[in-house]
C-alpha positions, 0 to 999 in steps of 0.5 A: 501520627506514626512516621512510615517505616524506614522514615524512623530518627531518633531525637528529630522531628518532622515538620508538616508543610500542610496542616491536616484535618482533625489536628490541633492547629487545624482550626488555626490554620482554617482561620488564618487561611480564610483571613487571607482570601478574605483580606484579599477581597475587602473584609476586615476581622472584626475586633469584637468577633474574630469570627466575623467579617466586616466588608463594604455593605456586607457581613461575613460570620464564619463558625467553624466551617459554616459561612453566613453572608448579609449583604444590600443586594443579591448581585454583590452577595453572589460576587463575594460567594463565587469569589469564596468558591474559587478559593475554597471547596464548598456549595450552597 
């Protein structure tokens, strides 16, 4: 990534305030992102698989940006699924 003209500074650096798709710490970022809402909503990280999420009568395993949900009954997989659509950009 090249700074704009003008921007140049020699000896410093610039610190991003946002992560940006297709940089090292982007997958990072996803992950502790995505820990976050998901904390937020009842699922824990498991210790097994930091990939996959367990939740009350539910499972979340997410692999790279693809969400699988299991749950009992359609009514609380919708649930999980509109409250992760309000956090994130996705579809079905």
């Amino acid at each position: 990534m090249d700074m704009p003209p003008g921007f140049e500074v020699d000896g410093k650096v610039w610190k991003l305030k946002k992560t940006l798709y297709g940089l090292k710490q982007a997958p990072r970022a996803w992950h502790i992102k995505l820990t976050e809402v998901l904390d937020k909503i009842g699922f824990k990280c498991s210790t097994a698989d930091p990939g996959l999420f367990v939740g009350k009568d539910m499972l979340l395993m997410v692999y790279v940006d693809d969400v699988l949900l299991c749950g009992n009954g359609t009514k609380a997989v919708e649930s999980v699924k509109q409250l992760l659509l309000t956090a994130f950009e996705g579809r079905n």
